[in-house]
C-alpha positions, 0 to 999 in steps of 0.5 A: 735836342735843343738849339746851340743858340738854347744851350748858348743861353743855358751857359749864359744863365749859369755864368749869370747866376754864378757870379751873382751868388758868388759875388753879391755886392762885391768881393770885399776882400780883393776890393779891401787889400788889393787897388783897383789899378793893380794888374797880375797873371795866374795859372790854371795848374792840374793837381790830378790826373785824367781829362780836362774839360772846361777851358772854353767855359773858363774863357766865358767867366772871365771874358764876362767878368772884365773883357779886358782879361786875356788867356793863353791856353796851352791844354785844349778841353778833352786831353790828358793831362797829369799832375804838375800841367799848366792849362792857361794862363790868365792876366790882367785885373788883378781884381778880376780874375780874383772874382772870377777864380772860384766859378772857373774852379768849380765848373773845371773841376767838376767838368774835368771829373765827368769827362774823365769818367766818360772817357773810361765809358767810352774807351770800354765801348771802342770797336762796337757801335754802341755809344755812351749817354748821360741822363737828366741826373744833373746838378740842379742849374748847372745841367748845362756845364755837366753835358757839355763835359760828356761831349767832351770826352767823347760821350752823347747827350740824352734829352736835355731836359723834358721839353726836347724829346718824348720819354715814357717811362713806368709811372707815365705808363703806369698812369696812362693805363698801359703803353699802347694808349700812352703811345697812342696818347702821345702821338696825338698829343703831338699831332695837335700840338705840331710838335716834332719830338722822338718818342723813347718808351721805356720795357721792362721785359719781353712782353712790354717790348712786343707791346711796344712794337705794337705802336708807331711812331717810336724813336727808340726803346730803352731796355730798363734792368734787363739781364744780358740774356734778355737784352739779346733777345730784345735786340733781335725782336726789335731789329731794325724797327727802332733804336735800342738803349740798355739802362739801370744799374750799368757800371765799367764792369757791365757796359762792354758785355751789353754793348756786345749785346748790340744795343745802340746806346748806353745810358748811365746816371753815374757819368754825372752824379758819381764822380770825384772833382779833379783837384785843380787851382789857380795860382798866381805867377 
């Protein structure tokens, strides 16, 4: 996974870039009705039910939009709120927190939204050991944001991107000629270039599993499609030997049974692309 000090840099990129679409030459409709002197206060006020996620980075926006704005937070990042909750509250610039309202909407929301349904992923997992992992299936620029929200509710983080770990999936095996030589490709891929990155290769059944047990060096192998009935008995062929993850077309009505296949991880797309926002505003009090 990558460094805090990367993902750090990630957030700063994102907030950077953010304010700079959003903003342009300036926000000429506070600018235009609204003195420079002026000073006023808002609420972050939930207009929905679940999870909220994103007070931290809200606290980043504003603090990088006027370090003079100050926030009082009353909900922490992860609890339950309901409709009618006040999260913080913002004062200060009256200029400011008006530019920096539509960035700390936007990221909430969709914050909130993955988090709430990575809570019901991880809910439906409790008392087994398999964990729940989002994907690469993010909004292009703001990856960084979406995986901070599954962390949030308690789920994992896959790869973050392709340069922190290893993952061959069917058109790199396809490609390669088969998997032993796209392991075996890999790992001296590696050797030569002293790189320090797990391996996850991708089955798409029985065979492919064996095959992949074949090989060395694999961090975990990820069980693409299977049926309840063939993921029980990957499980028992690998053992111990590597790590499992079930994946493909997983929903709430699914994740419990293949957990109880005893897989390990759990990785679904939808944690991140098939979401609704959680309706939230920021009013002025």
């Amino acid at each position: 996974m990558i460094s805090e000090a990367q993902f750090q840099k990630e957030l700063e990129i994102i907030i950077t870039n953010a304010i700079r679409e959003d903003v342009g030459d300036g926000d000429h409709s506070s600018l235009a009705c609204i003195p420079a002197s002026a000073t006023g206060k808002a609420k972050l006020l939930v207009k929905d039910d679940g999870i909220i996620a994103g007070v931290e980075f809200a606290k980043m926006v504003f603090q990088f939009v006027d370090p003079n704005l100050e926030v009082e937070v009353f909900i922490n990042d992860g609890a339950q709120v309901k409709y009618g909750d006040v999260v913080f509250h913002v004062s200060g610039s009256s200029q400011s927190i008006l530019k920096a309202e539509r960035l700390v909407l936007n990221a909430m929301q969709r914050m909130s939204a993955i988090a709430t349904k990575t809570k019901v992923f991880v809910d439906l997992l409790e008392g087994t050991k398999t964990k729940i992992l989002d994907t690469r299936k993010t909004t292009p620029g703001i990856r960084a944001i979406e995986k901070w929200a599954v962390k949030i509710a308690g789920g994992e983080n896959h790869r973050f991107a392709l340069y922190d770990m290893i993952m061959l999936k069917d058109n790199h095996i396809d490609f390669s000629g088969g998997i032993t030589k796209a392991i075996e490709k890999t790992n001296a891929y590696l050797k030569e270039n002293n790189l320090d990155l797990k391996i996850i290769v991708e089955a798409r059944n029985l065979d492919e599993v064996a095959e992949i047990l074949q090989s060395e060096g694999v961090y975990r192998i990820l069980l693409d499609n299977f049926d309840f009935e063939a993921t029980r008995k990957a499980v028992e062929m690998i053992g111990d030997k590597c790590l499992t993850e079930s994946s493909g077309g997983i929903d709430e009505t699914t994740v419990r049974e293949f957990a109880e296949c005893g897989v390990d991880f759990v990785s679904s797309g939808a944690l991140t692309h098939s979401i609704y926002n959680l309706d939230l505003s920021l009013k002025a009090i």
